[in-house]
PDBQT receptor file of N, H, CA, C and O in Angstrom, charges set to zero:
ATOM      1  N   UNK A   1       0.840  -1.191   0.000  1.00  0.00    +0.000 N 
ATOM      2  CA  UNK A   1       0.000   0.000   0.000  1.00  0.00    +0.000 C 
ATOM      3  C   UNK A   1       0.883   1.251   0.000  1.00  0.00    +0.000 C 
ATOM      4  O   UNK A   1       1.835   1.340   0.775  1.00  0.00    +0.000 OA
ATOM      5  N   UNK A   2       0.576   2.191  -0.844  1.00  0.00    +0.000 N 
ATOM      6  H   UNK A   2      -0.198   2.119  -1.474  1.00  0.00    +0.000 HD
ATOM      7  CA  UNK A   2       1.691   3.784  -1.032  1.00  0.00    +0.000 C 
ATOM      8  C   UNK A   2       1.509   4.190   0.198  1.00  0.00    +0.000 C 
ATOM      9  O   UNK A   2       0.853   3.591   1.050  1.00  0.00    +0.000 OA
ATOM     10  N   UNK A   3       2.159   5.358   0.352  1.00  0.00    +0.000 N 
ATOM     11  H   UNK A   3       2.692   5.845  -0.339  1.00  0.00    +0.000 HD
ATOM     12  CA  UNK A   3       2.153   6.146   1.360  1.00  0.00    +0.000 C 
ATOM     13  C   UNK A   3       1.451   6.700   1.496  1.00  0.00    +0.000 C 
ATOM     14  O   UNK A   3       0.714   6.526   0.526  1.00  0.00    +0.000 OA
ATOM     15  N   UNK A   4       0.860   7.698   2.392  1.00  0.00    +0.000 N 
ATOM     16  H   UNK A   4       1.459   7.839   3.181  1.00  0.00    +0.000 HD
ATOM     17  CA  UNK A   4      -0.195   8.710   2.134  1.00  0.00    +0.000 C 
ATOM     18  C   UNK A   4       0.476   9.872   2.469  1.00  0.00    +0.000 C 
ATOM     19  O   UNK A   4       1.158   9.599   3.457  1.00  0.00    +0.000 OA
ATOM     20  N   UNK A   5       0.602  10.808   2.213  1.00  0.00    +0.000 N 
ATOM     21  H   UNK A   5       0.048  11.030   1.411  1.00  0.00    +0.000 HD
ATOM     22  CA  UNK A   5       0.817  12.288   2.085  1.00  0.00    +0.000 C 
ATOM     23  C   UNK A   5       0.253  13.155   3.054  1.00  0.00    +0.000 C 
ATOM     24  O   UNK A   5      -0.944  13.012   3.304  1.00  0.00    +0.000 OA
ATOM     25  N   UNK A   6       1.000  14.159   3.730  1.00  0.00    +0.000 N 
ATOM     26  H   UNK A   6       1.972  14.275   3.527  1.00  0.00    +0.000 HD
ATOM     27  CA  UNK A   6       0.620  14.896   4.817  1.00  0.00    +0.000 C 
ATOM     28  C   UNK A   6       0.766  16.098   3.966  1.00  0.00    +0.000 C 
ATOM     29  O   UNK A   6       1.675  16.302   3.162  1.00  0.00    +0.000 OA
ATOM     30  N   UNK A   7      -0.495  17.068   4.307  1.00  0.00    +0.000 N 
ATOM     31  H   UNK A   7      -1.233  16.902   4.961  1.00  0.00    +0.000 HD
ATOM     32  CA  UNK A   7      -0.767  18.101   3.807  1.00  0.00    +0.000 C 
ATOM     33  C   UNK A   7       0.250  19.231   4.340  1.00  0.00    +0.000 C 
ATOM     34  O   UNK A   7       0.332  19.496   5.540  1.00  0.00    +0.000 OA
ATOM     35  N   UNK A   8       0.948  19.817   3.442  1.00  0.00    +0.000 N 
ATOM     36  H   UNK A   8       0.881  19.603   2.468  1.00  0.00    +0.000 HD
ATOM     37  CA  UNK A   8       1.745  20.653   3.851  1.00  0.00    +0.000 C 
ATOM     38  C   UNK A   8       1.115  22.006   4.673  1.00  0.00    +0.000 C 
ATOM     39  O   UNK A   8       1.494  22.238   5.821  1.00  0.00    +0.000 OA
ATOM     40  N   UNK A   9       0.309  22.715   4.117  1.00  0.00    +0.000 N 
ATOM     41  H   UNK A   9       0.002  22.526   3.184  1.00  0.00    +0.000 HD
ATOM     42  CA  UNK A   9      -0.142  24.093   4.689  1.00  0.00    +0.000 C 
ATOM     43  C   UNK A   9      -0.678  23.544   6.643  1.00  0.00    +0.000 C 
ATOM     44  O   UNK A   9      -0.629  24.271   7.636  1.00  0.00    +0.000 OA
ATOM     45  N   UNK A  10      -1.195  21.884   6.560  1.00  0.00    +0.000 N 
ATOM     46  H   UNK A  10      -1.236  21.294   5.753  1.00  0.00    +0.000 HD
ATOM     47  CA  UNK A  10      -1.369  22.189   8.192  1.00  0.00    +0.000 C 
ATOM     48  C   UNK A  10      -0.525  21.491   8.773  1.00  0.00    +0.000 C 
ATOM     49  O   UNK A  10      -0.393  21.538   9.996  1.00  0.00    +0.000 OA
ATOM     50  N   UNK A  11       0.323  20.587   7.863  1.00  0.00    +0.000 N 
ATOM     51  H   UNK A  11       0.217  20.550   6.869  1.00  0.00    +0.000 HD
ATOM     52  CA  UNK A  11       1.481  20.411   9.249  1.00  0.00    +0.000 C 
ATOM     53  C   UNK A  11       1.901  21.690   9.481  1.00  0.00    +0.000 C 
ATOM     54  O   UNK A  11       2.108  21.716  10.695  1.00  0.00    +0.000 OA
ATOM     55  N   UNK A  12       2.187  22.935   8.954  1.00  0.00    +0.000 N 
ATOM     56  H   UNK A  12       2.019  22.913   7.968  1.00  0.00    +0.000 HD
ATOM     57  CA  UNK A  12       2.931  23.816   9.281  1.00  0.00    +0.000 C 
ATOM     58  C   UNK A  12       1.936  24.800  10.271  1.00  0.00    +0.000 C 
ATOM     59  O   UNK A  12       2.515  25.606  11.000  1.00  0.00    +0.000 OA
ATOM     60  N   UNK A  13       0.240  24.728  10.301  1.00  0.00    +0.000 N 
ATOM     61  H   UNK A  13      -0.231  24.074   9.709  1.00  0.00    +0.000 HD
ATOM     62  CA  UNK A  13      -0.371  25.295  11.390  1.00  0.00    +0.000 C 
ATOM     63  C   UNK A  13      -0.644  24.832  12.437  1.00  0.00    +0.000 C 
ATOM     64  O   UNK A  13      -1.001  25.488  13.416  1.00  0.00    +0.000 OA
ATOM     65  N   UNK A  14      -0.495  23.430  12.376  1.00  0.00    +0.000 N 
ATOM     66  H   UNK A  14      -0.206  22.897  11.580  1.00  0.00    +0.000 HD
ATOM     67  CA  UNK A  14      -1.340  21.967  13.306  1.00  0.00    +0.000 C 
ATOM     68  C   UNK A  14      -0.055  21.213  13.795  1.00  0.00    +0.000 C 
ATOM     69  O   UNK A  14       1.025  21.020  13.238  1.00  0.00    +0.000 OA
ATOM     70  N   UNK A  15      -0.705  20.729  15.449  1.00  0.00    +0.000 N 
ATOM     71  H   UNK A  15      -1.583  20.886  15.901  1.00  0.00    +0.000 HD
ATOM     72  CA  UNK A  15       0.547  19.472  16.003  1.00  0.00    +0.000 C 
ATOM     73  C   UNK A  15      -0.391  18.802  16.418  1.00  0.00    +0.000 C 
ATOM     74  O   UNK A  15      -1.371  19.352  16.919  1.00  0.00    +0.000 OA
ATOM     75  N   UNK A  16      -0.325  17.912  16.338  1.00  0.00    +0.000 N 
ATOM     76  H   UNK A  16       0.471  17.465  15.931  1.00  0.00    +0.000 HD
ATOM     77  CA  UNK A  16      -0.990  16.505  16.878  1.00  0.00    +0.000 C 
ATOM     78  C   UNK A  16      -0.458  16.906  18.185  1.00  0.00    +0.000 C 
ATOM     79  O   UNK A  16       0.520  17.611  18.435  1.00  0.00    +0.000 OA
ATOM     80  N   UNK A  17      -1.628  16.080  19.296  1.00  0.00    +0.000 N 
ATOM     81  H   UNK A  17      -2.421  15.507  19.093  1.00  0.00    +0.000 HD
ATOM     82  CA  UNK A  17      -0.685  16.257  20.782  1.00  0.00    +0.000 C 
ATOM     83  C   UNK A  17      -0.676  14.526  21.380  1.00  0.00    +0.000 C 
ATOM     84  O   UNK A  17      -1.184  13.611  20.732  1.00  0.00    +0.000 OA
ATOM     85  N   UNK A  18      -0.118  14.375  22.482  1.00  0.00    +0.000 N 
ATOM     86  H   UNK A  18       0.294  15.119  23.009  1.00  0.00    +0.000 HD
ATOM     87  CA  UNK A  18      -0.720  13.489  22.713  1.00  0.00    +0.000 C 
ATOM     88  C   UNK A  18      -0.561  12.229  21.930  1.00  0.00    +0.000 C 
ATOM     89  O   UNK A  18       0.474  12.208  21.263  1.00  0.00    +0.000 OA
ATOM     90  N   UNK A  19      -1.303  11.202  21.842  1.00  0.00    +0.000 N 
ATOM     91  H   UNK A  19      -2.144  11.219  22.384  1.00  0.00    +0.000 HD
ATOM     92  CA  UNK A  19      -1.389  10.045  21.053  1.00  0.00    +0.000 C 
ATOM     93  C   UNK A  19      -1.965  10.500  19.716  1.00  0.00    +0.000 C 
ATOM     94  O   UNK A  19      -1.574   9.797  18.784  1.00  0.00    +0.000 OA
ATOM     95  N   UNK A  20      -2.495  11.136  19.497  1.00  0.00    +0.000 N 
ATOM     96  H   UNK A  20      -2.812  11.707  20.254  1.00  0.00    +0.000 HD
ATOM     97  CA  UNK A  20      -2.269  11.463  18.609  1.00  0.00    +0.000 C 
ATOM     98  C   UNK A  20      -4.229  12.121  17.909  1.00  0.00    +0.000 C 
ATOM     99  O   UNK A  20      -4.705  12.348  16.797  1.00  0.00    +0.000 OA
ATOM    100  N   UNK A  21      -4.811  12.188  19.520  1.00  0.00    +0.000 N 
ATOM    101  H   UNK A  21      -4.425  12.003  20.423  1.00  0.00    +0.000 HD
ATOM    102  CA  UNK A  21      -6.410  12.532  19.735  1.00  0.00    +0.000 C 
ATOM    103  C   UNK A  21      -6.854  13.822  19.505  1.00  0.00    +0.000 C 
ATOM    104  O   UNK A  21      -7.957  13.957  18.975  1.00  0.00    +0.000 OA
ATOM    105  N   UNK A  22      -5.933  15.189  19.926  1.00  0.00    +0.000 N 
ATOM    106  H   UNK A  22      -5.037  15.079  20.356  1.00  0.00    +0.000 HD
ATOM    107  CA  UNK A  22      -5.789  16.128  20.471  1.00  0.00    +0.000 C 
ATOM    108  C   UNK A  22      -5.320  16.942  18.937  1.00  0.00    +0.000 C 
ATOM    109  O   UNK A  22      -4.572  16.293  18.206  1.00  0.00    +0.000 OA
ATOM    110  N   UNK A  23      -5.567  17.732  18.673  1.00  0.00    +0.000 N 
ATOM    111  H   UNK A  23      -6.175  18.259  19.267  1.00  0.00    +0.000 HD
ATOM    112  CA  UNK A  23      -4.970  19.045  17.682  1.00  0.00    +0.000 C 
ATOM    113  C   UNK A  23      -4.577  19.878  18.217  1.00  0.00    +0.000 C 
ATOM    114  O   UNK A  23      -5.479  20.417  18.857  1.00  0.00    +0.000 OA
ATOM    115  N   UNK A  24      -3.422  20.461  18.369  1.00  0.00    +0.000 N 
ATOM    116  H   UNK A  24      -2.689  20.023  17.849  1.00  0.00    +0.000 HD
ATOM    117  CA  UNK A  24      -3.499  22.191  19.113  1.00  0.00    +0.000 C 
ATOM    118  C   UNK A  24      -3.156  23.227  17.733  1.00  0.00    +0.000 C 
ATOM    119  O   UNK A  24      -2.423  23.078  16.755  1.00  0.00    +0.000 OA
ATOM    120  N   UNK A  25      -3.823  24.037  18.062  1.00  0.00    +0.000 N 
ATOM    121  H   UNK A  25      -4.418  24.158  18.856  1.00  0.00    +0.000 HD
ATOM    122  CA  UNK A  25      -3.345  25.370  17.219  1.00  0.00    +0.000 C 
ATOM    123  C   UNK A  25      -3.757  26.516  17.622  1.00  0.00    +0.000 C 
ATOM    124  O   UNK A  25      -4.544  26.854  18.505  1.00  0.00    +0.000 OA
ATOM    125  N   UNK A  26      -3.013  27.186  16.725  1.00  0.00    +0.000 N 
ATOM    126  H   UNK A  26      -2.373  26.911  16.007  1.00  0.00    +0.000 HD
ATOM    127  CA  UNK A  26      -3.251  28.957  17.563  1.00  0.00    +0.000 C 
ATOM    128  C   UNK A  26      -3.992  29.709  17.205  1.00  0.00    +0.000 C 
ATOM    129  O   UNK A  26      -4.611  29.460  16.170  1.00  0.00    +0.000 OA
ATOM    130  N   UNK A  27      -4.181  30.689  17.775  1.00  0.00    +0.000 N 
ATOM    131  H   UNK A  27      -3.678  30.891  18.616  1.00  0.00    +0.000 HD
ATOM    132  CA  UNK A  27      -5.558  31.766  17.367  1.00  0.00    +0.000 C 
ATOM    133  C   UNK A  27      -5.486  32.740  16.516  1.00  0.00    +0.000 C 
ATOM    134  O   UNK A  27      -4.446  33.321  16.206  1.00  0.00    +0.000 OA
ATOM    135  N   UNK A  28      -6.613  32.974  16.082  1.00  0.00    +0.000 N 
ATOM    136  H   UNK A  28      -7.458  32.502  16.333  1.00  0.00    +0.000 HD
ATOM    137  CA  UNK A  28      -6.456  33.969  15.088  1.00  0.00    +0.000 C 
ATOM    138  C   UNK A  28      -6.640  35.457  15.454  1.00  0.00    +0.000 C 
ATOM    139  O   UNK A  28      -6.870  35.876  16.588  1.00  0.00    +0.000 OA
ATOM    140  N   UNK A  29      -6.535  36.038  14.576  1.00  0.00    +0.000 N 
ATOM    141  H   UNK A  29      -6.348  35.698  13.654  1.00  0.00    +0.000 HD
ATOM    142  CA  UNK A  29      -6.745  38.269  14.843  1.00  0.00    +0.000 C 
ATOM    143  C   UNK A  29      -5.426  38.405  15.494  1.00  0.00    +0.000 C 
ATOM    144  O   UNK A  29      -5.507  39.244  16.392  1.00  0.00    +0.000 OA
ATOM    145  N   UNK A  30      -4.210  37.887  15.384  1.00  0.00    +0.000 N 
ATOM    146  H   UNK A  30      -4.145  37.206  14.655  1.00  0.00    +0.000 HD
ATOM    147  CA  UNK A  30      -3.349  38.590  16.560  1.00  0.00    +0.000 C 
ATOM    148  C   UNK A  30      -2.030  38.841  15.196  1.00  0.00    +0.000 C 
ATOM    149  O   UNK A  30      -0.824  38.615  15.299  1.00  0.00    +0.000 OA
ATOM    150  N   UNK A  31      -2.661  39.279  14.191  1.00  0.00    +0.000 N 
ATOM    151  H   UNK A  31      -3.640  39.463  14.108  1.00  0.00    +0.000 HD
ATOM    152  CA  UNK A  31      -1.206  39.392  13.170  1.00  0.00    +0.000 C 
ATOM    153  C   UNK A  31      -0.909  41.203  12.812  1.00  0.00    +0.000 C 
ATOM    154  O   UNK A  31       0.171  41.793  12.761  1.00  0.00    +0.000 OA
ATOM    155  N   UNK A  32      -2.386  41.769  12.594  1.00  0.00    +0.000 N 
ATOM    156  H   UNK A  32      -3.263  41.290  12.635  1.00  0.00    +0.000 HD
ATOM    157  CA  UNK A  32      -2.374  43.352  12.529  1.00  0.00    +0.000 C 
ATOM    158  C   UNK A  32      -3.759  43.550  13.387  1.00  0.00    +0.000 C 
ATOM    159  O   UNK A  32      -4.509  42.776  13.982  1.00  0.00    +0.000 OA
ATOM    160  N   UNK A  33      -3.725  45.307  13.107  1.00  0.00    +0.000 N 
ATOM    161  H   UNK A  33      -3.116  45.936  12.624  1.00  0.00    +0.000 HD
ATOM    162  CA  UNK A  33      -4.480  45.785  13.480  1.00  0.00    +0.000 C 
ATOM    163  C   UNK A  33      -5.055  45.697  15.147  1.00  0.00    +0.000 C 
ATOM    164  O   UNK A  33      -6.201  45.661  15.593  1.00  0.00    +0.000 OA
ATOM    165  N   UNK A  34      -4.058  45.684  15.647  1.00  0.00    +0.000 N 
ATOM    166  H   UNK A  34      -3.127  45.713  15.285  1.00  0.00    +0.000 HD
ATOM    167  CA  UNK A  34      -3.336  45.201  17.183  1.00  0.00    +0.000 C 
ATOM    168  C   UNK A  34      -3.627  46.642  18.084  1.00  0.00    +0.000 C 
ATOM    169  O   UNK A  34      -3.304  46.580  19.271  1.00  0.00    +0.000 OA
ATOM    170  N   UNK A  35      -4.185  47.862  17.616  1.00  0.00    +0.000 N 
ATOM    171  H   UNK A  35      -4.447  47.912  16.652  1.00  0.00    +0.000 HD
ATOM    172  CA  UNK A  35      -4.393  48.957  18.347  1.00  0.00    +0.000 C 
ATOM    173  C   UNK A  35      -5.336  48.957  18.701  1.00  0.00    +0.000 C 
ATOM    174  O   UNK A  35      -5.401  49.271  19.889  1.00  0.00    +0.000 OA
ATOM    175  N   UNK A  36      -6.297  48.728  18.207  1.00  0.00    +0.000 N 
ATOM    176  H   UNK A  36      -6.244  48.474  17.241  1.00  0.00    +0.000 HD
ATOM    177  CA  UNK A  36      -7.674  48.791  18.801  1.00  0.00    +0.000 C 
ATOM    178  C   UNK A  36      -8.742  48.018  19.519  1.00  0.00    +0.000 C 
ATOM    179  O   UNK A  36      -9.906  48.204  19.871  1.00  0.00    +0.000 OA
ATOM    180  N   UNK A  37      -7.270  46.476  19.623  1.00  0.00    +0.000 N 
ATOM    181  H   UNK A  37      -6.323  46.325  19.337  1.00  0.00    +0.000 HD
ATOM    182  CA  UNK A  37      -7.807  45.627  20.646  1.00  0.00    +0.000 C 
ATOM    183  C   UNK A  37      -7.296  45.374  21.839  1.00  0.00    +0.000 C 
ATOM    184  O   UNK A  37      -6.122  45.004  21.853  1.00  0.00    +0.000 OA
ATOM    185  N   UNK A  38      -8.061  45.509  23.205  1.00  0.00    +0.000 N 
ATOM    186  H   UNK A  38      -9.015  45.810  23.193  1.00  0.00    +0.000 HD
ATOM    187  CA  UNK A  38      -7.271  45.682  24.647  1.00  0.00    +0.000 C 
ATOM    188  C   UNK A  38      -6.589  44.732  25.102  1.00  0.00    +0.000 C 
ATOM    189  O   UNK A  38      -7.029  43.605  24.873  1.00  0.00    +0.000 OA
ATOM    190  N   UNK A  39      -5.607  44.826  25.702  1.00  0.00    +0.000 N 
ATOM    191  H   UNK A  39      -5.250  45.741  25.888  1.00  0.00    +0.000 HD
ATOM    192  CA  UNK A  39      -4.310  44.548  26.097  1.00  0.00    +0.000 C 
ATOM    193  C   UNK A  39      -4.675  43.290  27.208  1.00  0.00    +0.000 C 
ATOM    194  O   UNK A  39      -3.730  42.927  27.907  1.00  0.00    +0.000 OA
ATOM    195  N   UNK A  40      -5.780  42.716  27.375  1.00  0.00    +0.000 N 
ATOM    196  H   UNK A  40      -6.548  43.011  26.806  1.00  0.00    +0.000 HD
ATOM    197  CA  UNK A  40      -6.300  41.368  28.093  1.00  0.00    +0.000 C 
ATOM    198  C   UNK A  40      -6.368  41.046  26.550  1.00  0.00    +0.000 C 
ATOM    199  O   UNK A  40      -5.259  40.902  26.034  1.00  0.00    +0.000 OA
ATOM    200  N   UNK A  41      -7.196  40.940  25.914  1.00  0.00    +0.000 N 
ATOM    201  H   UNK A  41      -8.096  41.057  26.333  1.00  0.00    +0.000 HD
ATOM    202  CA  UNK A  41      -7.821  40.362  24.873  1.00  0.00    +0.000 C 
ATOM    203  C   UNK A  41      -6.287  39.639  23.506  1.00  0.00    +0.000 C 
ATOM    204  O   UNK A  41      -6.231  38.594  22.857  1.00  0.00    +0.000 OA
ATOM    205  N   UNK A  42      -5.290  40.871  23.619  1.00  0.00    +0.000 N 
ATOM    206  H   UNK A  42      -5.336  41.720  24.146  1.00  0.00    +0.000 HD
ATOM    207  CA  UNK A  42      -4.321  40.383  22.756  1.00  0.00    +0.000 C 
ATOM    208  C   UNK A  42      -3.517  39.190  23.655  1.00  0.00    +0.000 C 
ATOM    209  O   UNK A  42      -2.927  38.214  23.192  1.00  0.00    +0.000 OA
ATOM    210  N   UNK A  43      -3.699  39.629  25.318  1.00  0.00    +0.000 N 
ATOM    211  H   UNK A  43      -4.178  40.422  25.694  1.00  0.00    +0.000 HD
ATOM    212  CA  UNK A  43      -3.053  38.203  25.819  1.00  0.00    +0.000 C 
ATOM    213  C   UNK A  43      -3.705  37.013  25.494  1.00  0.00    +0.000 C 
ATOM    214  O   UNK A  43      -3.081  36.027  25.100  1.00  0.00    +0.000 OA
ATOM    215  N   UNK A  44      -4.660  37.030  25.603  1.00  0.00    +0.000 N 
ATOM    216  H   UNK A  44      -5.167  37.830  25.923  1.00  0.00    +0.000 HD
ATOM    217  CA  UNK A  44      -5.379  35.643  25.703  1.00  0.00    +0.000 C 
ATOM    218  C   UNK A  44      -5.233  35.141  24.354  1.00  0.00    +0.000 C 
ATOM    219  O   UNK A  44      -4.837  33.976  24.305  1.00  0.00    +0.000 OA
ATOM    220  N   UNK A  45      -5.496  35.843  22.993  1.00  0.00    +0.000 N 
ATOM    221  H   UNK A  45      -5.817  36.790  23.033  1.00  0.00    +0.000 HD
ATOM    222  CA  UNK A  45      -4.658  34.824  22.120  1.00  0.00    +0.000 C 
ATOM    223  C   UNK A  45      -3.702  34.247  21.982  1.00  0.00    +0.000 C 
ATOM    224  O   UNK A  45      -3.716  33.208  21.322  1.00  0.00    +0.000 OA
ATOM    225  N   UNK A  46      -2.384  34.789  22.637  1.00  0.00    +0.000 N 
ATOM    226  H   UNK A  46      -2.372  35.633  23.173  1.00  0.00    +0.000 HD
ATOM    227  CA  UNK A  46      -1.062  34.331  22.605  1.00  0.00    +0.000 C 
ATOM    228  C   UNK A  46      -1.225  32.875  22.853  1.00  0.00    +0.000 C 
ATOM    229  O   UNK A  46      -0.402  32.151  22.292  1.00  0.00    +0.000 OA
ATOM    230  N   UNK A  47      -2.151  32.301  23.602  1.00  0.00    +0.000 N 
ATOM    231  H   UNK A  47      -2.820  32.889  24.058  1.00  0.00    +0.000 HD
ATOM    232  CA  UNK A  47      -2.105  31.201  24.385  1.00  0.00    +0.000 C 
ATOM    233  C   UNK A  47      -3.097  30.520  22.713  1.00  0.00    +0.000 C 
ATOM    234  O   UNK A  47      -3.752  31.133  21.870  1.00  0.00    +0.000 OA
ATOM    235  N   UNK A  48      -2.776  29.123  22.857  1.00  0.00    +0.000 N 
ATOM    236  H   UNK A  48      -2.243  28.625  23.542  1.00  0.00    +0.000 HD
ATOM    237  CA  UNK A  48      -3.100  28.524  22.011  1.00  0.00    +0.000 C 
ATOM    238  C   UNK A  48      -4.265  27.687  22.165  1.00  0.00    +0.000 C 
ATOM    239  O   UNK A  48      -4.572  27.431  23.330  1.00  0.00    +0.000 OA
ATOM    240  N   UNK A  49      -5.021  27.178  21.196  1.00  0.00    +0.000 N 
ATOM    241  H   UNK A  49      -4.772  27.386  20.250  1.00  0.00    +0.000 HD
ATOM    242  CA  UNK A  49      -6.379  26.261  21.520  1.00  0.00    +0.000 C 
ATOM    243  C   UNK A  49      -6.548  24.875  20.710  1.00  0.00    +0.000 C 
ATOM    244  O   UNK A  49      -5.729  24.167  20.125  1.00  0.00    +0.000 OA
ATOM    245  N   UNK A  50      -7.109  24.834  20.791  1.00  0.00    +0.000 N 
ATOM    246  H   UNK A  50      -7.774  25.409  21.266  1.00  0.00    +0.000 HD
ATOM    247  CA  UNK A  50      -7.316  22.863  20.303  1.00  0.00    +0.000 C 
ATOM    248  C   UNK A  50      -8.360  22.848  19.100  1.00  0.00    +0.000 C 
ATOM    249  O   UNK A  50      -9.459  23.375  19.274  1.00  0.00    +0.000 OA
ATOM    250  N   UNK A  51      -8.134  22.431  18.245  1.00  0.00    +0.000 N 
ATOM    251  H   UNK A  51      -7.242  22.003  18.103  1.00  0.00    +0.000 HD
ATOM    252  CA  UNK A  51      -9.585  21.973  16.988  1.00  0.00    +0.000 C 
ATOM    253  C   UNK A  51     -10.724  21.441  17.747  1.00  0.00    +0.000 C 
ATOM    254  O   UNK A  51     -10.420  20.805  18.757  1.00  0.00    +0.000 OA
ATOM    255  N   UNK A  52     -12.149  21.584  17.434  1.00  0.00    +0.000 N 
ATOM    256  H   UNK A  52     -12.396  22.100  16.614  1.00  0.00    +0.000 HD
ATOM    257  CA  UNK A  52     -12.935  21.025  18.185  1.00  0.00    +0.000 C 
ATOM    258  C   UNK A  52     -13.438  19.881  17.558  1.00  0.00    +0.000 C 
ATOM    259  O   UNK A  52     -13.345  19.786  16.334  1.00  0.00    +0.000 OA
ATOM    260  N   UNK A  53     -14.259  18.489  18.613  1.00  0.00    +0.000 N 
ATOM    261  H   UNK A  53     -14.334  18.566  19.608  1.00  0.00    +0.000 HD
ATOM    262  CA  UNK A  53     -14.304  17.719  17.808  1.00  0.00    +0.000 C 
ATOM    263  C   UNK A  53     -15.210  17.288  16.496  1.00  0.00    +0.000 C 
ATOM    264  O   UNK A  53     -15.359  16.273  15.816  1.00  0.00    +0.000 OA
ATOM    265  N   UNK A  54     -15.737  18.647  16.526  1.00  0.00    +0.000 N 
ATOM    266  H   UNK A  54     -15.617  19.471  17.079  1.00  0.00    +0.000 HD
ATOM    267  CA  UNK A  54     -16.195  18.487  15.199  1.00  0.00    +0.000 C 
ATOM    268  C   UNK A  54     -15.392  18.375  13.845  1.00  0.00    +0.000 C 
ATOM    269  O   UNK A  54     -15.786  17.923  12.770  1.00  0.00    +0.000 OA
ATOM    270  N   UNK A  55     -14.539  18.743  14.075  1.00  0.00    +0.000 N 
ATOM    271  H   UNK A  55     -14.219  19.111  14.948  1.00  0.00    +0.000 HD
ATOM    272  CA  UNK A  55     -13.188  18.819  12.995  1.00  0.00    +0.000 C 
ATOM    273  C   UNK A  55     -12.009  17.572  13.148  1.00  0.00    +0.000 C 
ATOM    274  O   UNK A  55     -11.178  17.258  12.296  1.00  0.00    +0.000 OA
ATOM    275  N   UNK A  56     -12.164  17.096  14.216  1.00  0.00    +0.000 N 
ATOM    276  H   UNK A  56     -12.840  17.351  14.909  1.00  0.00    +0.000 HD
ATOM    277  CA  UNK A  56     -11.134  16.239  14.621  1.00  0.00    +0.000 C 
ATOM    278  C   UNK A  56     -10.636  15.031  13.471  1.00  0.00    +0.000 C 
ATOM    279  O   UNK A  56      -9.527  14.635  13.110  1.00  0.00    +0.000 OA
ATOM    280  N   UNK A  57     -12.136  14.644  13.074  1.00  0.00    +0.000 N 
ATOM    281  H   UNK A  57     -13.036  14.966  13.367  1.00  0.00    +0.000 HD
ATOM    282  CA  UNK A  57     -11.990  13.450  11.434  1.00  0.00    +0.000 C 
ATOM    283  C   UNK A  57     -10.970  13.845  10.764  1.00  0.00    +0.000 C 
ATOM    284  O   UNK A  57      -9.882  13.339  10.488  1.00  0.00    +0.000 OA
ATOM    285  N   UNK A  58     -11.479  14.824  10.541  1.00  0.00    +0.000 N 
ATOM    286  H   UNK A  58     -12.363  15.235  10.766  1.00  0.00    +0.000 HD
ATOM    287  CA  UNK A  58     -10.558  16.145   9.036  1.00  0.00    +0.000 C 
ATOM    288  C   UNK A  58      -8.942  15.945   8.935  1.00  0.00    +0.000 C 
ATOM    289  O   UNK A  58      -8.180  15.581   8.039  1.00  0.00    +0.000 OA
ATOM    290  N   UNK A  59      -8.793  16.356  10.274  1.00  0.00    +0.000 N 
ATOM    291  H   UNK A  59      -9.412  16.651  11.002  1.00  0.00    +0.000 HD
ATOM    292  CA  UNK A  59      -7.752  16.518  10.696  1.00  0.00    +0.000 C 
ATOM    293  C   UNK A  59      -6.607  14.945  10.427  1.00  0.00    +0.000 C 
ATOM    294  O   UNK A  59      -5.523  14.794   9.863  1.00  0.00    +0.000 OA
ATOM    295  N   UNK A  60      -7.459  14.100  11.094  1.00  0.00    +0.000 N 
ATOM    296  H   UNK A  60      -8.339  14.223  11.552  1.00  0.00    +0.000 HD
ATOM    297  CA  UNK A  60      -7.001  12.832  10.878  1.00  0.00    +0.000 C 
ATOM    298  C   UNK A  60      -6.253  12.011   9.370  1.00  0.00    +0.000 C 
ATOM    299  O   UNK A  60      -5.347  11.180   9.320  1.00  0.00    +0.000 OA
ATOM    300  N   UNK A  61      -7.147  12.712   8.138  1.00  0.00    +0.000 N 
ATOM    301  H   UNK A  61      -7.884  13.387   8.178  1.00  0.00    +0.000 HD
ATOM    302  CA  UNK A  61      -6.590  12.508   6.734  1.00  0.00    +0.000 C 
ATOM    303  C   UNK A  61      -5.330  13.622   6.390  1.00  0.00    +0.000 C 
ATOM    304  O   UNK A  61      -4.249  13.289   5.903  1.00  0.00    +0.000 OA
ATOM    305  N   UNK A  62      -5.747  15.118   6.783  1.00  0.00    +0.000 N 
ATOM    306  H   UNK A  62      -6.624  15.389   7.179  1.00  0.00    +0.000 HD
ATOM    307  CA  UNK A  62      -4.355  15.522   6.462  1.00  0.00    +0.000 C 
ATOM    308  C   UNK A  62      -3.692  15.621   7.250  1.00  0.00    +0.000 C 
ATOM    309  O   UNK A  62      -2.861  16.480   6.955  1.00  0.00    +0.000 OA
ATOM    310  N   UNK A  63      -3.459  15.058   8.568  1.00  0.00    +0.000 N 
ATOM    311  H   UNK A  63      -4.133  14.360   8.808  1.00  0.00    +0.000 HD
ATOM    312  CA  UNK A  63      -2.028  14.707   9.297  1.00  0.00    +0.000 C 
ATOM    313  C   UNK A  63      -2.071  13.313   9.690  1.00  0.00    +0.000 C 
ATOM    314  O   UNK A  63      -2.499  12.818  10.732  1.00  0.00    +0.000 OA
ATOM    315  N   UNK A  64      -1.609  12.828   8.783  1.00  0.00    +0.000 N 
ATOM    316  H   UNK A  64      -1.261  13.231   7.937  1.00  0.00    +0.000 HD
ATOM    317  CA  UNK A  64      -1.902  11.067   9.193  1.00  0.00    +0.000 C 
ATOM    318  C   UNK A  64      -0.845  10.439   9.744  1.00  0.00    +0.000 C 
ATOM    319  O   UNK A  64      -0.816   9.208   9.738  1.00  0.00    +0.000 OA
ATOM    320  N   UNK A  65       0.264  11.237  10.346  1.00  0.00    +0.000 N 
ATOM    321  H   UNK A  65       0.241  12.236  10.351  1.00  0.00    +0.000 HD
ATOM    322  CA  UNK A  65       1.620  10.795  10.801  1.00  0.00    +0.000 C 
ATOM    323  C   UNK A  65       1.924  11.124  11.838  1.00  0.00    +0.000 C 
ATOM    324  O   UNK A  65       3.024  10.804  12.290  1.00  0.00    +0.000 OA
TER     325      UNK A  65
C-alpha cells in the first residue's frame, strides 16, 4: 500500500498532541491591526487552543503521521 501524504499548509499550522487525539493550534486576529484591541484580549490569544471535535476526522486525513 503507497504512502499517504501529509498536507503541507497544516502540518505547518497543526501538532498533533498526545497520542495522537488532540490538535493544538493557535488563534487567530493577533497578526495586525493590534491597536484597537485591549491589552487582556491580545493576551489571551497568545495562548493557544485545540480543533474542536467536530473537525477532529478532518484533521485525521491531512495529518496522518
Amino acid at each position: 500500500m503507497p504512502k499517504v501524504k501529509t498536507h503541507s499548509a497544516t502540518k505547518k499550522r497543526f501538532k498533533k498532541v498526545g497520542n495522537g487525539t488532540k490538535v493544538k493550534r493557535g488563534k487567530a486576529y493577533r497578526r495586525h491591526l493590534l491597536t484597537k484591541k485591549t491589552r487582556k484580549r491580545k493576551r489571551d490569544l497568545r495562548s493557544g487552543g485545540y480543533v474542536s471535535k467536530a473537525d477532529e476526522k478532518i484533521f485525521k486525513v491531512l495529518l496522518p503521521y
